[in-house]
C-alpha positions as CSV (number, residue, x, y, z in Angstrom):
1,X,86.5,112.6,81.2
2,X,87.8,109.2,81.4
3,X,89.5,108.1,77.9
4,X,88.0,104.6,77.6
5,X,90.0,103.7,74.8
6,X,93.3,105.3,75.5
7,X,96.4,103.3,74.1
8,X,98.4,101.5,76.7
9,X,102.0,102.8,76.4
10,X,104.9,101.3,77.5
11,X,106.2,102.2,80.8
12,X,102.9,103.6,81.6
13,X,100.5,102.8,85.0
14,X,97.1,102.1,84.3
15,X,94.2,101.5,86.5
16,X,91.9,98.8,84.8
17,X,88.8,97.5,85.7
18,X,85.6,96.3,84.3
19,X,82.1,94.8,85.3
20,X,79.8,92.1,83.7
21,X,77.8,93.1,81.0
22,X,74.3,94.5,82.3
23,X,75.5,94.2,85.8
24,X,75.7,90.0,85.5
25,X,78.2,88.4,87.8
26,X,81.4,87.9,86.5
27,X,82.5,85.4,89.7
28,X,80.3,82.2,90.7
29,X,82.3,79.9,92.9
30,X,86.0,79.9,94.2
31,X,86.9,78.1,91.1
32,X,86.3,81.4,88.2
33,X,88.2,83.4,90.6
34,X,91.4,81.0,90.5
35,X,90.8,80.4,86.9
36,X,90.7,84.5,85.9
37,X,93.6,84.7,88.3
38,X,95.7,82.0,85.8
39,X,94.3,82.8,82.5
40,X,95.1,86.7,83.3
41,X,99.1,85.5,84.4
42,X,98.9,83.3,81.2
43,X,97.7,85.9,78.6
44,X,99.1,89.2,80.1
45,X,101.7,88.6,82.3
46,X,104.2,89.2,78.9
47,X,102.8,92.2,78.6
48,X,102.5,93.9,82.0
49,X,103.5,93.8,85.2
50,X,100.8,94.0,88.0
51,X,100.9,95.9,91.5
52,X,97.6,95.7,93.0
53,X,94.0,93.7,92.3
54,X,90.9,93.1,93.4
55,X,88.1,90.3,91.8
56,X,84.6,91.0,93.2
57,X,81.6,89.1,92.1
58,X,80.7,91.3,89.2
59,X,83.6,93.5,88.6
60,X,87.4,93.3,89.1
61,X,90.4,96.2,89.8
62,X,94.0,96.2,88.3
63,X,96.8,98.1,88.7
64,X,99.4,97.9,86.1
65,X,101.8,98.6,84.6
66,X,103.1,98.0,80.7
67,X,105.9,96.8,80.2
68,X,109.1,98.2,78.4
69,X,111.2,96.6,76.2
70,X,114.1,98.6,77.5
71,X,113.9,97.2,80.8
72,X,112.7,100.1,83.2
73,X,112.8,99.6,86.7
74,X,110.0,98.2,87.8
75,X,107.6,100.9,89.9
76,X,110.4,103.7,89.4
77,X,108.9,105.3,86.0
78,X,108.3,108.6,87.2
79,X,111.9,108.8,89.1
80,X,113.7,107.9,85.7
81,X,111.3,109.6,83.1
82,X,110.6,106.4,81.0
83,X,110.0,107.4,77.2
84,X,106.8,105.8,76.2
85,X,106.0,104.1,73.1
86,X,102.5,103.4,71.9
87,X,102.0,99.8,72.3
88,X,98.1,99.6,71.8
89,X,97.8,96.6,69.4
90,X,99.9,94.0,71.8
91,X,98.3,94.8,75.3
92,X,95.0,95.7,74.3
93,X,95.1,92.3,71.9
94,X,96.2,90.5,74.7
95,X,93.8,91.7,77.1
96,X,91.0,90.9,74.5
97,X,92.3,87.3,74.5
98,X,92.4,87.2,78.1
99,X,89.1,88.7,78.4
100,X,87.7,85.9,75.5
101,X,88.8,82.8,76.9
102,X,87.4,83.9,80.3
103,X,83.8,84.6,78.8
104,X,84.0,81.2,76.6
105,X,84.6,79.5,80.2
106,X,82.3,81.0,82.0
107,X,79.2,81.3,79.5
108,X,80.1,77.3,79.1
109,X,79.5,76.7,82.9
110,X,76.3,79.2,82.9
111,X,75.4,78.1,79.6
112,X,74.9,81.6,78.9
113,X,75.4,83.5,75.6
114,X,76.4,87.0,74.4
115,X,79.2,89.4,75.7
116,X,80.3,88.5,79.5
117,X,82.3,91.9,80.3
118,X,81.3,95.9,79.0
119,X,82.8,96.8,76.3
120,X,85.8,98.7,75.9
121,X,87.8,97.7,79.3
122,X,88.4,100.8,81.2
123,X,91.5,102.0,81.6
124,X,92.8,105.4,83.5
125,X,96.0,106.5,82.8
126,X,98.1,107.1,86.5
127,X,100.4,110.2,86.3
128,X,101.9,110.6,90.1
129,X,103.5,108.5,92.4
130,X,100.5,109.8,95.5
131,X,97.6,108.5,93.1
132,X,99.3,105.0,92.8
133,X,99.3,105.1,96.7
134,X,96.1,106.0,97.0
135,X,94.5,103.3,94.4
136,X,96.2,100.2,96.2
137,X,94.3,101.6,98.8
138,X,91.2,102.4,97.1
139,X,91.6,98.5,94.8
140,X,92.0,96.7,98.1
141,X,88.8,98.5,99.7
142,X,86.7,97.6,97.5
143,X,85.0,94.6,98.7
144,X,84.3,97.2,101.6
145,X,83.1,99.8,99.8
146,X,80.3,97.7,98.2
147,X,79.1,95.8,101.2
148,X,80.9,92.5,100.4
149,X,82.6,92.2,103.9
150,X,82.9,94.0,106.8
151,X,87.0,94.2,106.7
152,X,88.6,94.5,103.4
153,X,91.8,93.1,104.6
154,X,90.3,89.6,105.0
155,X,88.7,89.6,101.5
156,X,90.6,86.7,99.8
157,X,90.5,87.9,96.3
158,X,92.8,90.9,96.2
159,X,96.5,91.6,96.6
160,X,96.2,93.1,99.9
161,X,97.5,90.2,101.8
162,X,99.6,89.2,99.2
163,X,102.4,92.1,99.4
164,X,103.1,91.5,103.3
165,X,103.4,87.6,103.1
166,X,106.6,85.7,101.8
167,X,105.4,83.4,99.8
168,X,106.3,83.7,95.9
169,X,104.1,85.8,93.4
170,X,103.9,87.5,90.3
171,X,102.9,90.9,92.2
172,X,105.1,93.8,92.3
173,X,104.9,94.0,96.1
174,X,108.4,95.6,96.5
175,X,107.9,98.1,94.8
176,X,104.0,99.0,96.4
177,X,106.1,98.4,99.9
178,X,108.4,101.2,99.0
179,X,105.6,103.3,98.1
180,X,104.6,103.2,101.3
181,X,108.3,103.4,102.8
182,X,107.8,100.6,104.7
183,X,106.0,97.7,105.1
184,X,105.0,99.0,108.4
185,X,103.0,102.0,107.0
186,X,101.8,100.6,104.2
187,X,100.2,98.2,106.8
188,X,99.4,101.6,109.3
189,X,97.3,103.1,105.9
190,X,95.3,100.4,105.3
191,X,94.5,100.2,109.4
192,X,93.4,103.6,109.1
193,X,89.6,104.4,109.3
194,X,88.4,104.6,105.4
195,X,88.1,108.3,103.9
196,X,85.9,108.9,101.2
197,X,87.5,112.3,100.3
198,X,91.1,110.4,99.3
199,X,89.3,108.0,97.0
200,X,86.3,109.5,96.4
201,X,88.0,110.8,92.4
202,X,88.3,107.0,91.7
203,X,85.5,105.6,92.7
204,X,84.0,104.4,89.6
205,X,81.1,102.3,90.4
């Protein structure tokens, strides 16, 4: 069973993701999306260092990271046998920040009231290099999954454009291209008709 409240510890991958409270939408217009997309790089981008996401309309995916202070290579953890530290009261703070200016915006705009997101955040601790592979895959096919579009890989709110282009972000994509081996099959596994059986273990919804 899932470990809801699991310290995050440095040098460890997490999978995090949350839905509006009582299934309420957590997206309105193009606008939240860009503005949960800068507050998240403002608040935890200190903190932890992001490979793959997805934003859907009343949930969101992360795949991260935490950062060390002793400056592990990013991706590599596993390879190199990082020694973790609990670091609970930073990220989780910071996350809890994030995730309160967010809701303080959006119930403003809604002119809502009450708790925006479930309560605690989920987070899964990731322990081998294949699950990491499969999440990007399973993060980026979300929108798929739920009926939200027809091909995943034009969604606009996730990272799975993001790797393969040049142009400057905050995403690991180097190290999810190596992953893969290549750019080439991490494009190839996404092309590939969508199994259930991979994901099915992290599909949470």
């Amino acid at each position: 069973m899932t470990d809801y409240r699991c310290p995050l510890e440095k040098g460890k991958f997490y999978h995090i993701y949350n839905r509006g409270n009582a299934g309420t939408n957590l997206f309105y217009k193009k606008e939240n999306y860009e503005f949960f997309l800068h507050r998240y790089s403002e608040y935890l981008s200190p903190y932890v260092d992001t490979f793959a996401l997805c934003l859907l309309p009343n949930h969101f995916h992360l795949l991260v990271q935490i950062k060390d202070d002793g400056g592990a290579t990013r991706g590599d953890t596993f390879q190199k046998g990082v020694t973790s530290t609990p670091t609970r009261d930073a990220t989780s703070e910071a996350f809890r920040k994030f995730f309160t200016s967010y809701s303080m915006a959006i119930n403003k705009q809604q002119n809502r009231h009450g708790s925006l997101f479930e309560k605690p955040f989920r987070r899964k601790q990731i322990n081998n290099t294949r699950y990491l592979s499969n999440l990007v895959f399973y993060i980026h096919a979300n929108p798929q999954l739920h009926g939200i579009t027809n091909d995943f890989r034009m969604y606009p709110w996730s990272s799975y454009d993001k790797i393969i282009k040049d142009s400057p972000t905050r995403l690991q994509k180097e190290a999810v291209l190596q992953w893969f081996s290549s750019t080439e099959n991490y494009v190839a596994y996404h092309n590939q008709k969508m199994d259930l059986e991979i994901i099915k273990e992290m599909m949470i919804e």
